[in-house]
C-alpha positions as CSV (number, residue, x, y, z in Angstrom):
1,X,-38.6,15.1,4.2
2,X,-41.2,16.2,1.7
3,X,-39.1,19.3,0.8
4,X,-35.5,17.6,0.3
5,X,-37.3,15.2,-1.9
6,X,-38.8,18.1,-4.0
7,X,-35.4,19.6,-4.2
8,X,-33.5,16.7,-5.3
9,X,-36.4,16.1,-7.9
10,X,-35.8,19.5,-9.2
11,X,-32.0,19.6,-9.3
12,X,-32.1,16.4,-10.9
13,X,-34.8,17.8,-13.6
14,X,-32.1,20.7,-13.7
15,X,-29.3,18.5,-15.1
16,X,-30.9,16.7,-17.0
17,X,-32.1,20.3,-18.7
18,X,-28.6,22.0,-18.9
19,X,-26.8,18.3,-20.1
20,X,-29.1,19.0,-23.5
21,X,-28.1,22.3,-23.7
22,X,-24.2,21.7,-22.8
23,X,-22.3,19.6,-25.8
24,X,-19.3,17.6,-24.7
25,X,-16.4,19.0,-27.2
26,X,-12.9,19.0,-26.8
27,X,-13.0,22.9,-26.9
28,X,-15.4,24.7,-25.8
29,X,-16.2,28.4,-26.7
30,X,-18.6,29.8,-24.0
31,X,-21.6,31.6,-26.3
32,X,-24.5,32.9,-24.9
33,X,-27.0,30.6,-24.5
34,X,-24.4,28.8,-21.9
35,X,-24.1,31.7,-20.0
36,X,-25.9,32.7,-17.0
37,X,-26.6,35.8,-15.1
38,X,-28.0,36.1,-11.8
39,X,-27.3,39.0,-8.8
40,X,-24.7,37.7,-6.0
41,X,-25.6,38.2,-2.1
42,X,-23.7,41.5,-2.6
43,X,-25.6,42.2,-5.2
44,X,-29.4,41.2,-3.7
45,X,-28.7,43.1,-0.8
46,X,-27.2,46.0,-2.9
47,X,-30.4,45.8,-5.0
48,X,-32.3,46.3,-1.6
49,X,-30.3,49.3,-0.1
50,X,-30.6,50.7,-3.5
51,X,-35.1,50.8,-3.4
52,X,-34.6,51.9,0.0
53,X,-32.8,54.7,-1.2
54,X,-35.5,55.3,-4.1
55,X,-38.6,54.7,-1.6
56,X,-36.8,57.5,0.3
57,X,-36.1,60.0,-1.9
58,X,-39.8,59.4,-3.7
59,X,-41.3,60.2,-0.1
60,X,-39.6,63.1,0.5
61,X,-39.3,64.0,-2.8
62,X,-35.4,64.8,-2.8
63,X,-34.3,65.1,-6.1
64,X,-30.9,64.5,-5.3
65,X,-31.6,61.4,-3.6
66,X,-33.8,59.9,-6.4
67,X,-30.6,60.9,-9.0
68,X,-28.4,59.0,-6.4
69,X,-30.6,55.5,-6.7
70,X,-30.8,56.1,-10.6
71,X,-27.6,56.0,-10.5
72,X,-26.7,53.3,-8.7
73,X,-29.5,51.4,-10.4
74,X,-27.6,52.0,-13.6
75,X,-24.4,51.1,-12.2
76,X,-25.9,47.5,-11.5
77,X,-27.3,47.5,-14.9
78,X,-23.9,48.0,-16.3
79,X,-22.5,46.0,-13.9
80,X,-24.6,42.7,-15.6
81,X,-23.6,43.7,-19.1
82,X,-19.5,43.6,-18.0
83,X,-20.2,40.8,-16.1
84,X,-21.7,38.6,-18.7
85,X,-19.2,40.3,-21.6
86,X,-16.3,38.5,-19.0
87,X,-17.3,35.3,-20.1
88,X,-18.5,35.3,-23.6
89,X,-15.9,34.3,-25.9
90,X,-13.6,32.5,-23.9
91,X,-12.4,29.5,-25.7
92,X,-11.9,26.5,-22.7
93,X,-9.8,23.3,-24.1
94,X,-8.6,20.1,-21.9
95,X,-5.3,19.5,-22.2
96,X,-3.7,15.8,-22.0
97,X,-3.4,14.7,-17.8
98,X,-0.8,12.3,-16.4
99,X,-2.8,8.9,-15.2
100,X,-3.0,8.6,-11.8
101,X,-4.0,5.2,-9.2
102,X,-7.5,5.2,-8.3
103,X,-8.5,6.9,-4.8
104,X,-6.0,10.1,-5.8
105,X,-6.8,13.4,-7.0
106,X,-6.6,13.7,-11.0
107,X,-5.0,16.7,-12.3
108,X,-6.6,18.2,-15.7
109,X,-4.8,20.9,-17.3
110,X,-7.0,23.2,-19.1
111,X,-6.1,26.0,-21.8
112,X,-8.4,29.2,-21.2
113,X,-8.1,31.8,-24.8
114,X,-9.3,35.1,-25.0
115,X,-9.2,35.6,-29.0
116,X,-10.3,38.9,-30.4
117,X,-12.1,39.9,-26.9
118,X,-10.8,42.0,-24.0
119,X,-9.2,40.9,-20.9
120,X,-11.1,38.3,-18.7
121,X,-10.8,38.8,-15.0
122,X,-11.1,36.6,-11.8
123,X,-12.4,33.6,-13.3
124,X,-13.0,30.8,-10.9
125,X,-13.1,26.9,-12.2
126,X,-13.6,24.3,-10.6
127,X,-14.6,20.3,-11.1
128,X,-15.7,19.5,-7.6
129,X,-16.6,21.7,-4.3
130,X,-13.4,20.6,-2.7
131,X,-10.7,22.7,-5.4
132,X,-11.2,25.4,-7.3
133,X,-8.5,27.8,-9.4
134,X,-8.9,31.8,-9.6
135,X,-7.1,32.8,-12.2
136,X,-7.1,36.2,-15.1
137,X,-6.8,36.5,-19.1
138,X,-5.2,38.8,-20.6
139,X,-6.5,40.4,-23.6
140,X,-5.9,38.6,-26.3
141,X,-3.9,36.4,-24.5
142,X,-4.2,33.1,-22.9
143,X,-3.5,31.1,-19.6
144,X,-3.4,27.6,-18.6
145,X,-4.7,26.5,-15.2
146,X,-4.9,22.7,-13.3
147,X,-8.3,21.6,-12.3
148,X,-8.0,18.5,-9.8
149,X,-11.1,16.2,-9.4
150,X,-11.6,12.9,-7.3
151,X,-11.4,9.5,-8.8
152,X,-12.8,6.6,-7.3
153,X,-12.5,3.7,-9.6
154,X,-9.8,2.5,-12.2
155,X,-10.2,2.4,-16.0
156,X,-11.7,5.5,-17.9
157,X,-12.6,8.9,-15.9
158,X,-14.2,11.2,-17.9
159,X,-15.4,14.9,-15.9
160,X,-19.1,15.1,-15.3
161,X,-19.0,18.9,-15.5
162,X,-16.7,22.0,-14.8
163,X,-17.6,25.2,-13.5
164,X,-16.5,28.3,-14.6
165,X,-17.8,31.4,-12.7
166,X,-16.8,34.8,-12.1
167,X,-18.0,37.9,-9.5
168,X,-16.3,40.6,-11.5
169,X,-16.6,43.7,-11.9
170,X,-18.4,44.8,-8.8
171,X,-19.2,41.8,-7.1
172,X,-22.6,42.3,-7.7
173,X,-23.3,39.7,-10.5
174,X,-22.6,36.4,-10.3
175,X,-21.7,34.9,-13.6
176,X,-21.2,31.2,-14.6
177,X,-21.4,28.5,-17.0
178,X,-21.1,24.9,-17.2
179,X,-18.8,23.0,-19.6
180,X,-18.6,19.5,-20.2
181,X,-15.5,18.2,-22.1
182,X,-15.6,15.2,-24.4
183,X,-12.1,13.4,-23.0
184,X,-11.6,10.6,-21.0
185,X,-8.3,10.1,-18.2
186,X,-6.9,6.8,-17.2
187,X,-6.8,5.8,-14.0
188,X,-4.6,2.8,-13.0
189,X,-5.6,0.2,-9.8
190,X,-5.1,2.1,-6.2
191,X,-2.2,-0.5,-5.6
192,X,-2.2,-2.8,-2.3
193,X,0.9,-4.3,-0.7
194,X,0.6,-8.2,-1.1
195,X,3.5,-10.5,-0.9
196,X,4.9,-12.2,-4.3
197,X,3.1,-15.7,-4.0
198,X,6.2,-18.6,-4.2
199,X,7.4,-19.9,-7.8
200,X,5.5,-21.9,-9.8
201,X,6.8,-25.1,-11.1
202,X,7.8,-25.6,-14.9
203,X,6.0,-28.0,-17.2
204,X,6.6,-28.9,-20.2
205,X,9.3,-26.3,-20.6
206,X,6.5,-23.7,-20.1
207,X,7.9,-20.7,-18.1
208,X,4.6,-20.0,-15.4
209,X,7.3,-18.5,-12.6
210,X,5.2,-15.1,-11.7
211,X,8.4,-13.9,-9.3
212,X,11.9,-14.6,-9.2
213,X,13.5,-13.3,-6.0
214,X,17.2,-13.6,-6.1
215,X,17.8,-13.3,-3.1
216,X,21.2,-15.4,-2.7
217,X,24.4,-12.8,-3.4
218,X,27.3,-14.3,-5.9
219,X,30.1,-11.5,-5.6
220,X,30.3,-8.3,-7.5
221,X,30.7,-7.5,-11.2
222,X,32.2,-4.3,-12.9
223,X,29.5,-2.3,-13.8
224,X,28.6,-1.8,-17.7
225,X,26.0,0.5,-19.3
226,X,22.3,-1.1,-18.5
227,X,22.8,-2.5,-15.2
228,X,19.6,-1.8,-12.9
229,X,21.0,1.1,-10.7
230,X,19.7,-0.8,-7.3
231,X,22.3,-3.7,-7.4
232,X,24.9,-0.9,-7.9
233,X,27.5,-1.2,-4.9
234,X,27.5,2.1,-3.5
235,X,29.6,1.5,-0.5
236,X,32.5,0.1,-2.7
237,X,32.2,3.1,-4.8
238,X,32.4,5.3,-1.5
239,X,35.7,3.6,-1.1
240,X,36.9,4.4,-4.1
241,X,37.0,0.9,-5.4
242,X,34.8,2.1,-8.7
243,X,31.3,0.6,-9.8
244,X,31.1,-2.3,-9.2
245,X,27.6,-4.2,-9.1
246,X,26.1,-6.8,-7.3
247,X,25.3,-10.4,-8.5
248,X,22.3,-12.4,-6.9
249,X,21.5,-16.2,-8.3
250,X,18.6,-15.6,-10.0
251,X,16.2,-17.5,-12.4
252,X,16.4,-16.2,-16.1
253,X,15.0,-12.5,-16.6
254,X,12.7,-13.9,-18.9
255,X,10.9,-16.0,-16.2
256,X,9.6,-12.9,-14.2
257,X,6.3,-12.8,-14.9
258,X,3.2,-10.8,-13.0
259,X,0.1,-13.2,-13.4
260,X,-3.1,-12.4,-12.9
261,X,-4.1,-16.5,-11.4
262,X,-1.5,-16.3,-9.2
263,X,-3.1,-14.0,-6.9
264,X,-6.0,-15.0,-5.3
265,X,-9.0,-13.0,-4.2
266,X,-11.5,-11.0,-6.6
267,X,-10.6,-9.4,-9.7
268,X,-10.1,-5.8,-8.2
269,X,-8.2,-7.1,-5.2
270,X,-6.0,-8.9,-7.8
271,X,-5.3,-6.1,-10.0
272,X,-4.4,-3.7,-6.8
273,X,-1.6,-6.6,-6.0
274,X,-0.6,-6.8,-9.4
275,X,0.1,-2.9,-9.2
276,X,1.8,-3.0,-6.6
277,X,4.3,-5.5,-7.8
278,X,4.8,-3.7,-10.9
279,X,5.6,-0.2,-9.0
280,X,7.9,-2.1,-6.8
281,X,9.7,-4.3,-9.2
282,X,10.1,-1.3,-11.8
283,X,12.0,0.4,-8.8
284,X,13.9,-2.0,-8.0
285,X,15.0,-2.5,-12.1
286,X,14.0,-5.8,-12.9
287,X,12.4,-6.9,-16.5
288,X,8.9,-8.7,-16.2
289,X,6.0,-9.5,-18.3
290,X,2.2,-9.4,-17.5
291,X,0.0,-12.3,-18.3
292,X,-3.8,-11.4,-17.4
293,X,-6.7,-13.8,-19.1
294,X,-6.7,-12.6,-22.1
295,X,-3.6,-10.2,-22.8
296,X,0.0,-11.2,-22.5
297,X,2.4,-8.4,-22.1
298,X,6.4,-9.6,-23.2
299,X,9.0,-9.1,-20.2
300,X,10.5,-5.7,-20.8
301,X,11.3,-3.1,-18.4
302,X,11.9,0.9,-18.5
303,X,9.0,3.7,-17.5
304,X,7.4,3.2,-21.7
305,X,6.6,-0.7,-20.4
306,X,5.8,0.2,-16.8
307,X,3.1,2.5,-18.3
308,X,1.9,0.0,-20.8
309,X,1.5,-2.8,-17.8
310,X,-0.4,0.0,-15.3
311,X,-2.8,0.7,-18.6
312,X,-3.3,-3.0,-19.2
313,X,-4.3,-3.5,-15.6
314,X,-6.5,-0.3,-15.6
315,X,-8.3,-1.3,-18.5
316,X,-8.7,-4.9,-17.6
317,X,-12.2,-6.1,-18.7
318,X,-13.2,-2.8,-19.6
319,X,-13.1,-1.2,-23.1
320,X,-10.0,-0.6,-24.6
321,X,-11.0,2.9,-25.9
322,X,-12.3,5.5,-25.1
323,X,-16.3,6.2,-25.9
């Protein structure tokens, strides 16, 4: 008990240590006070077969086995020099992600540069323990890789830390470095199938209807340019009797409304609902509006207003920017 206390004490006092030394940028070039250098298994157990070898040939004095541990000693000292010359100079830069629902795994392009320095081999990054990327730079050149990390909450996700480590040449060295970036990801609600509560009543003229179901069929329509694609009549048009569209009795467009005090439950129960009905009518092409407390989002449809409803929700009581 005494000793996992001590150790998460002293990895704690370790974070807190390499979070002064690591500045969260946008890009990051890896210099080398960010860079560190320590031998691998391979390498401690090389190390060992390697003063065997020495202790041997100084007992016996065998000159050709004490030239065959200075060499190999030499080859490990070489070996750290290549090995910390694999990561200097790399430029790292986070690239825009798509938002994803809470509960999902968030994927976080990033750019990796090799200006003005040779090539960069088997580079390993990685955000969390569970998925990490091998990948190689050519001189010069550059390469883009997609680092996925776990999200547990909506609103702003910004990566603790990334890893970026590497074993080459020999496998001997293990060299690594930690990189913070200074970007934040949205993440929308994880959304939760409710069922659309009934229509409110009008008063005063107000329109308060959150859902408009339309479920009683009229006849069909020729289709024109705009018409949602899920009321289109695909058996008709299988018959060869053209586009034709289906027609439901429905309230006005404009009274399809997502509100937050419709739902009941607490706040992140409400917004999970409220993201589900927003995925689901967007599928099913109908226009709708978002009223929340204090934001009031116009009816509208297409994937620019289903994105601008998902962010509202996402970012509901929390700040509107980024830090």
């Amino acid at each position: 008990m005494t000793s996992s206390i001590f150790s998460k004490r002293a990895e704690a006092w370790f974070w807190r240590w390499a979070k002064r030394r690591i500045t969260p940028q946008k890009s990051v070039v890896l210099r080398h006070r960010a860079i560190y250098v320590l031998p691998s298994r391979a390498g401690l157990g090389f190390f060992f077969a390697v003063s065997l070898l020495w202790l041997l040939g100084t007992n016996y004095e065998n000159n050709l086995v004490l030239a065959a541990s200075f060499f190999l000693i030499s080859l490990f000292i070489v070996a750290i020099i290549h090995a910390f010359r694999n990561l200097a100079g790399l430029q790292l830069t986070a690239l825009a992600a798509v938002p994803v629902f809470a509960g999902e795994r968030l994927v976080m392009p990033v750019r990796i540069q090799a200006k003005g320095r040779a090539r960069a081999g088997q580079l390993q990054l990685a955000c969390d323990t569970e998925h990490s990327v091998l990948t190689d730079v050519a001189a010069g050149g550059e390469t883009q890789v997609a680092l996925s990390v776990q999200t547990l909450r909506r609103g702003w996700f910004t990566p603790e830390r990334i890893l970026v480590k590497s074993y080459f040449p020999l496998g001997l060295v293990r060299t690594w470095s930690w990189v913070r970036f200074d970007v934040n990801l949205l993440v929308y609600p994880h959304p939760i199938p409710v069922a659309a509560p009934p229509l409110l009543n009008r008063s005063h003229g107000e329109k308060q209807s959150l859902i408009a179901r339309g479920d009683d069929f009229e006849g069909f329509k020729r289709y024109q340019p705009g018409a949602p694609l899920a009321h289109i009549a695909w058996k008709l048009y299988a018959r060869g009797a053209g586009l034709q569209v289906k027609q439901y009795a429905d309230v006005a467009l404009d009274d399809l409304w997502l509100d937050f005090r419709a739902l009941s439950g607490e706040r992140e129960a409400r917004l999970s609902g409220l993201c589900y009905l927003a995925l689901d009518w967007h599928r099913a092409g109908r226009t709708f509006g978002l009223r929340l407390l204090d934001h009031c989002i116009e009816p509208a449809s297409g994937q620019t207003h289903l994105s601008q409803v998902l962010r509202a929700l996402a970012l509901f009581e929390l700040e509107s920017t980024p830090r």
